[in-house]
Backbone as numpy.savetxt, mean C-alpha at the origin, in Angstrom:
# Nx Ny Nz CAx CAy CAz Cx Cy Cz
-25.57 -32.16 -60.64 -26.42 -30.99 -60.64 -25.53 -29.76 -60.64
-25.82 -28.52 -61.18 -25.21 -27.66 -61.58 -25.20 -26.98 -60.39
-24.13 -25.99 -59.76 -24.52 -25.12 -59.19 -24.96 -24.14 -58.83
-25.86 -23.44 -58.33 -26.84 -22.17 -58.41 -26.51 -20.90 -58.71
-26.89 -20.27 -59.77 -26.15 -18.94 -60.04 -26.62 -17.78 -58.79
-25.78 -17.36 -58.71 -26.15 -16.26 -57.82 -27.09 -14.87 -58.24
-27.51 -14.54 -57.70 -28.80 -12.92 -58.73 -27.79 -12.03 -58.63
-28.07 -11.53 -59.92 -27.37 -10.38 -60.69 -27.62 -8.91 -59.64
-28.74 -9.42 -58.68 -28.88 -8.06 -57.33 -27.85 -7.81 -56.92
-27.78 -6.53 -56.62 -26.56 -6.10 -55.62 -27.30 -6.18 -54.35
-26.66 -6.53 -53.13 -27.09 -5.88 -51.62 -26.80 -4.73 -51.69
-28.03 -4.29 -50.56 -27.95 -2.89 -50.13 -26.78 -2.66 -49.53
-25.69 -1.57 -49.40 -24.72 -1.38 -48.56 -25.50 -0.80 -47.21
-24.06 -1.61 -46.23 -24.39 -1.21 -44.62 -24.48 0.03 -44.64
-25.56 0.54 -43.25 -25.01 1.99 -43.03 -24.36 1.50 -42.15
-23.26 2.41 -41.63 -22.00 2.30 -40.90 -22.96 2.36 -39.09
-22.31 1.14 -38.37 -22.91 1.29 -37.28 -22.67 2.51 -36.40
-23.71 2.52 -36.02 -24.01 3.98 -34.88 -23.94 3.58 -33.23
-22.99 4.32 -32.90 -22.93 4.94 -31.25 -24.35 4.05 -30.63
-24.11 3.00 -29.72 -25.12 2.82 -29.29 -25.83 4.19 -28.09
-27.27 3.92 -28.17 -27.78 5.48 -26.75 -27.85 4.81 -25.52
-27.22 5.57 -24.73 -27.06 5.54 -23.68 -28.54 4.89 -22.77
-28.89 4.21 -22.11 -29.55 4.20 -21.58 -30.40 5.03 -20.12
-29.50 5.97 -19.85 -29.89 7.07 -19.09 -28.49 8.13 -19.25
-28.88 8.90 -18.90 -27.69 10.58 -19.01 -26.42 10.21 -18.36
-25.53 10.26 -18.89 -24.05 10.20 -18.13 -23.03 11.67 -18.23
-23.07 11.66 -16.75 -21.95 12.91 -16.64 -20.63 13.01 -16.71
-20.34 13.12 -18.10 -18.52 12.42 -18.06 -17.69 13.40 -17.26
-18.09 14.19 -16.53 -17.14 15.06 -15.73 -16.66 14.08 -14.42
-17.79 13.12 -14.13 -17.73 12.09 -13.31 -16.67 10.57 -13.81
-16.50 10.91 -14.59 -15.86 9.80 -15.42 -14.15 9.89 -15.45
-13.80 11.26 -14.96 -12.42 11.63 -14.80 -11.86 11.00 -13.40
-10.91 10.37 -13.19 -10.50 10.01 -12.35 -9.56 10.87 -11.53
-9.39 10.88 -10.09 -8.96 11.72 -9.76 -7.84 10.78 -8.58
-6.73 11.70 -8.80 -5.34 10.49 -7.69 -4.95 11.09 -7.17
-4.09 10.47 -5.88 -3.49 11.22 -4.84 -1.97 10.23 -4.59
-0.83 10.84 -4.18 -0.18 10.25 -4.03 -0.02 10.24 -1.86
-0.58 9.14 -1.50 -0.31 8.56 -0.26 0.86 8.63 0.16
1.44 9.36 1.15 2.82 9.76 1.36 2.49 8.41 3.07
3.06 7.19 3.23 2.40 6.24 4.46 3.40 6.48 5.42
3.28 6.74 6.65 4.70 6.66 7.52 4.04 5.87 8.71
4.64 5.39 9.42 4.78 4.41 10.61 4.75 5.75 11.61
3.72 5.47 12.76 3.33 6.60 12.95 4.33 6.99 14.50
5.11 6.02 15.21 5.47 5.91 16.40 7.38 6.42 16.02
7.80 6.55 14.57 9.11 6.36 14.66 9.15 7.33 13.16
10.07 8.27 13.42 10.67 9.88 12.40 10.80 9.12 11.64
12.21 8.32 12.02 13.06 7.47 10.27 12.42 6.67 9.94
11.27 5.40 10.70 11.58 4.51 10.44 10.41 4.42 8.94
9.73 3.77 8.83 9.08 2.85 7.70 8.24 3.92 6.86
8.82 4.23 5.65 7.90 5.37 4.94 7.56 4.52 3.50
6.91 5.30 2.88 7.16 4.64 1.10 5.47 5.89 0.83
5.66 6.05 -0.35 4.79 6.61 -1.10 3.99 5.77 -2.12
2.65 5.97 -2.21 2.12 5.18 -3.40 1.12 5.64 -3.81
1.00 5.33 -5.31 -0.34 6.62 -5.77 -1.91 5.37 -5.76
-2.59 6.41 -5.46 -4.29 5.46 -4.99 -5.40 6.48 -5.90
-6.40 5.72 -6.56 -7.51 6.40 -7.08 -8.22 6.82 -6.05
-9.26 8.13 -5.60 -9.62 8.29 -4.96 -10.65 7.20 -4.45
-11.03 7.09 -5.13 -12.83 5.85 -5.07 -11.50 4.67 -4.33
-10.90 4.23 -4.23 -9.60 3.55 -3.37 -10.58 2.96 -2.16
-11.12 2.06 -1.62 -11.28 1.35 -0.26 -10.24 1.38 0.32
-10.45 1.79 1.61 -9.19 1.64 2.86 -8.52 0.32 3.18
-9.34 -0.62 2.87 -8.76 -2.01 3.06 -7.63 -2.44 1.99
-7.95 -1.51 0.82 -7.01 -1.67 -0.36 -5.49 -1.27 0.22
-5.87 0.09 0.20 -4.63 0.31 1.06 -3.54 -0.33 2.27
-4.78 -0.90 3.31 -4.23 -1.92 4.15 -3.54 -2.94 3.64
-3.93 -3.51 2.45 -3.08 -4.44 1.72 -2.17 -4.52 1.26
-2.05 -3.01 0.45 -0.70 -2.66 0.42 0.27 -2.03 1.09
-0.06 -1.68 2.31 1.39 -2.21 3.60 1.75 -3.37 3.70
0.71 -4.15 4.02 0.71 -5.93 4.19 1.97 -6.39 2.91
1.41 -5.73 2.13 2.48 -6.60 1.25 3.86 -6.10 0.82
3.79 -5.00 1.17 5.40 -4.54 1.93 6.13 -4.98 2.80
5.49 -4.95 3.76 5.95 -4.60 5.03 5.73 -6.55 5.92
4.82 -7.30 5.40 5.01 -8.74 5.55 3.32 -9.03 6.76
3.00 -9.88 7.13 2.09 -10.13 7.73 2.19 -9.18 9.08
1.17 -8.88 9.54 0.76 -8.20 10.79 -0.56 -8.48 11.59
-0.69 -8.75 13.03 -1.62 -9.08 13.64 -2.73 -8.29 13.74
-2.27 -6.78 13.84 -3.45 -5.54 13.47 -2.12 -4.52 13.02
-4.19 -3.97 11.95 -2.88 -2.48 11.62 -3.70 -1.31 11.75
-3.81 -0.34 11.84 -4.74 0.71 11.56 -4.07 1.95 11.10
-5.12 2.34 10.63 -4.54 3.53 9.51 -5.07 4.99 10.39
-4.68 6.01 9.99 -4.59 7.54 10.70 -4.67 8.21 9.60
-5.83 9.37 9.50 -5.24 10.71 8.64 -4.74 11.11 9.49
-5.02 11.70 10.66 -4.36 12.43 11.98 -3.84 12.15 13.21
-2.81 11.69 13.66 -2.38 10.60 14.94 -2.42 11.85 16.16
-2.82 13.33 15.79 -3.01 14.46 17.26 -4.18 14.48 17.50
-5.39 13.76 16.58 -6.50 14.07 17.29 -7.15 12.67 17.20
-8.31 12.82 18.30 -8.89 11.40 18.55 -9.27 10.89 17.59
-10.32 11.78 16.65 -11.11 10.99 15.75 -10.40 10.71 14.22
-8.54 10.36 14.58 -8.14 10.63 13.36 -8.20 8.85 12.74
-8.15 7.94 13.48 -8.43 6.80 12.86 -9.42 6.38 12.05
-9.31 5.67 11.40 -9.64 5.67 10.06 -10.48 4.18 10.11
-11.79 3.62 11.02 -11.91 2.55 11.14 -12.89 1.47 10.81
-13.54 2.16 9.37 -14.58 1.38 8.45 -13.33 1.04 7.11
-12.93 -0.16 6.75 -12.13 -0.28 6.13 -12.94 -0.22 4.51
-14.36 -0.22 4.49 -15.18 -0.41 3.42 -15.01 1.08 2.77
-14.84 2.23 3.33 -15.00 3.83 2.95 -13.85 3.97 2.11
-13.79 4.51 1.11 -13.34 5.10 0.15 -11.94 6.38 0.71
-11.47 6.52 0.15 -10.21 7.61 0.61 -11.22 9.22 -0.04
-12.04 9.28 -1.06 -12.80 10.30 -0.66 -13.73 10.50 0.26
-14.48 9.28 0.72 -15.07 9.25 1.75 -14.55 9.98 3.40
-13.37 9.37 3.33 -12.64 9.37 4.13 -12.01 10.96 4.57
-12.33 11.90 3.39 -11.68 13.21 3.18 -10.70 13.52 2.30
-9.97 12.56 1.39 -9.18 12.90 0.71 -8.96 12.90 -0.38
-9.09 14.43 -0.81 -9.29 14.80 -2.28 -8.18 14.69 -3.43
-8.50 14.23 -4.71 -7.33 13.77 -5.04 -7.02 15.17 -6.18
-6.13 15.08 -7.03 -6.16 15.83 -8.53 -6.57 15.40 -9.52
-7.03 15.47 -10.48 -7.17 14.78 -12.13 -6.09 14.38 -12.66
-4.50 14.98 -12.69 -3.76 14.77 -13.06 -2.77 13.29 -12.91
-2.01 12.70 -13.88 -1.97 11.98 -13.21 -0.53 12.31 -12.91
0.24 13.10 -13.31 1.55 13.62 -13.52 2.29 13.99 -11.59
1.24 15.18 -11.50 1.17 15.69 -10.38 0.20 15.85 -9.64
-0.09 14.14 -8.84 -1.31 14.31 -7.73 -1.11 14.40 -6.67
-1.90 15.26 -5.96 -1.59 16.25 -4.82 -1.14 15.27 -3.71
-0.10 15.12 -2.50 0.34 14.34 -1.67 0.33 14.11 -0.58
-0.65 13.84 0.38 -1.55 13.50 1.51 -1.00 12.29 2.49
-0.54 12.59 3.39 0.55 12.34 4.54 -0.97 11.04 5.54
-0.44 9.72 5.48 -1.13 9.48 6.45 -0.47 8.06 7.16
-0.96 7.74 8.70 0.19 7.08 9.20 -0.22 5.68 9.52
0.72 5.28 9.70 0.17 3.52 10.23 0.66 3.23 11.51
0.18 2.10 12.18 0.67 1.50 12.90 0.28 -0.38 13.15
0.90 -0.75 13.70 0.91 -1.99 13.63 0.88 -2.89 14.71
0.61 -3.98 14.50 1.61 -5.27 15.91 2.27 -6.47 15.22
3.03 -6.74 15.26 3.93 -7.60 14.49 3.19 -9.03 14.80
2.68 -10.13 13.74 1.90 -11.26 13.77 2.77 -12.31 15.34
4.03 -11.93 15.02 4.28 -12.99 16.29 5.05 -12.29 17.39
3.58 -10.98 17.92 4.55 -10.37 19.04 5.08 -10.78 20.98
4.38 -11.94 20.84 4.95 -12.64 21.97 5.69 -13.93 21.46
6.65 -13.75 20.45 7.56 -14.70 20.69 8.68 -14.48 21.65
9.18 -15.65 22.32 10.45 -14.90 23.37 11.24 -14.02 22.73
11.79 -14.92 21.54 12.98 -13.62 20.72 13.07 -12.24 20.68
11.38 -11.94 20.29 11.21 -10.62 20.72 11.10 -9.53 22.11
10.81 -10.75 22.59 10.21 -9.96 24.13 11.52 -9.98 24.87
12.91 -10.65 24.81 13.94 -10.80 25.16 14.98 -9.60 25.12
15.28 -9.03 26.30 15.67 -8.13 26.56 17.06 -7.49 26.12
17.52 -6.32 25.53 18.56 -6.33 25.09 19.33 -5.80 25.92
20.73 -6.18 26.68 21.93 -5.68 27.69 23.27 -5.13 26.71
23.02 -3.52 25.85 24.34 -3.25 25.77 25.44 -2.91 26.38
24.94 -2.64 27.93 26.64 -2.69 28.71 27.10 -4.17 28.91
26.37 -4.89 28.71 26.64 -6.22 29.15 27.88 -6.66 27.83
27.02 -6.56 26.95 27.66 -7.01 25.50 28.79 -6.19 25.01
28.65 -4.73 25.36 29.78 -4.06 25.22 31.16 -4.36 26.09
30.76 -4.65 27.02 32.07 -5.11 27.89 32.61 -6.63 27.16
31.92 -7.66 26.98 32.33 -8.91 26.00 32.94 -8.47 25.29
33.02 -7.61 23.96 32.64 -7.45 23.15 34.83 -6.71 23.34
34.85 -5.80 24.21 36.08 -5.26 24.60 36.99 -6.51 25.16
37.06 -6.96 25.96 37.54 -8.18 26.26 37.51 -9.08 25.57
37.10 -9.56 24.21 37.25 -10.69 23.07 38.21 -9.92 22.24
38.46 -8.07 21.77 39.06 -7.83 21.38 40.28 -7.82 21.32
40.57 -7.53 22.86 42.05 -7.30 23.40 42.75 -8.84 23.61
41.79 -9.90 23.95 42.70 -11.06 24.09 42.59 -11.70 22.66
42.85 -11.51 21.71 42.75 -12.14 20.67 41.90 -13.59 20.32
42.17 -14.47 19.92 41.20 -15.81 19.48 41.16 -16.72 20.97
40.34 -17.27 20.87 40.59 -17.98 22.29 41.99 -19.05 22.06
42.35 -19.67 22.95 43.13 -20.95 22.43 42.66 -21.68 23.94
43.10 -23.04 23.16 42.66 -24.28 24.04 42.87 -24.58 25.48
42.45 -24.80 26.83 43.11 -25.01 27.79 44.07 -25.41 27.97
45.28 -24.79 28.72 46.43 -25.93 29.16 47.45 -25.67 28.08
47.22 -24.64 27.07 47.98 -24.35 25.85 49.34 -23.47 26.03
50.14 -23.21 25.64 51.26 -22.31 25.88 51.33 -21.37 25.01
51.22 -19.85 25.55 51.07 -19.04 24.34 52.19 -18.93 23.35
């Protein structure tokens, strides 16, 4: 059997698909994202534990909590501070948002504005002895002078 000629019709050409409509009004001014760069410090110690990291505002606090955690290694509690001078500066619905929370970010993403806030912690295994074990530097400093001056030990009963 022969095969079927095709009709000498042309198809209609596509019109070019269209923008689907929106299903209700969108405010793209809302659609800009806005960042902050988190300046984190350890709130009990000047030098010790800092690092910076940039967060979208809409950011959950727990997000953040996570990323100390995964710096800084497991911890038994941590809580976060905008303000460690006043009472109500803890920060303690971890579900709230960092705008929620008060902190406004920039649009930019170049230069977003940099908002200081602090942590603190308890280390997951803070009653191990190791830790709770007391440190004696006059003790150790005096060893420490006396291993110098007599040089290596040598064996009992030895002749120098």
């Amino acid at each position: 059997m022969a095969p079927k000629k095709k009709s000498s019709k042309g198809k209609a050409a596509k019109a070019p698909p269209s923008a689907p409509k929106p299903l209700f009004p969108v405010d793209e001014s809302s659609m800009v994202t806005n960042h902050v760069l988190l300046d984190l410090q350890l709130s009990n110690v000047e030098m010790g534990r800092k690092f910076q990291e940039r967060f979208d505002v809409t950011t959950p606090v727990f997000m953040v909590k996570r990323r100390i955690v995964e710096r800084y290694g497991r911890m038994a509690s941590l809580s976060l501070y905008k303000d460690i001078e006043s009472a109500d500066g803890e920060i303690t619905d971890d579900r709230l948002t960092l705008r929620e929370c008060g902190i406004e970010g920039g649009p930019g993403m170049e230069t977003p504005p940099v908002f200081t806030m602090f942590f603190d912690y308890r280390p997951f295994a803070f009653d191990e002895p190791v830790l709770l074990a007391e440190h004696r530097p006059a003790r150790d400093a005096g060893r420490a002078a006396a291993g110098a001056s007599s040089g290596p030990a040598s064996p009992a009963g030895a002749a120098p």
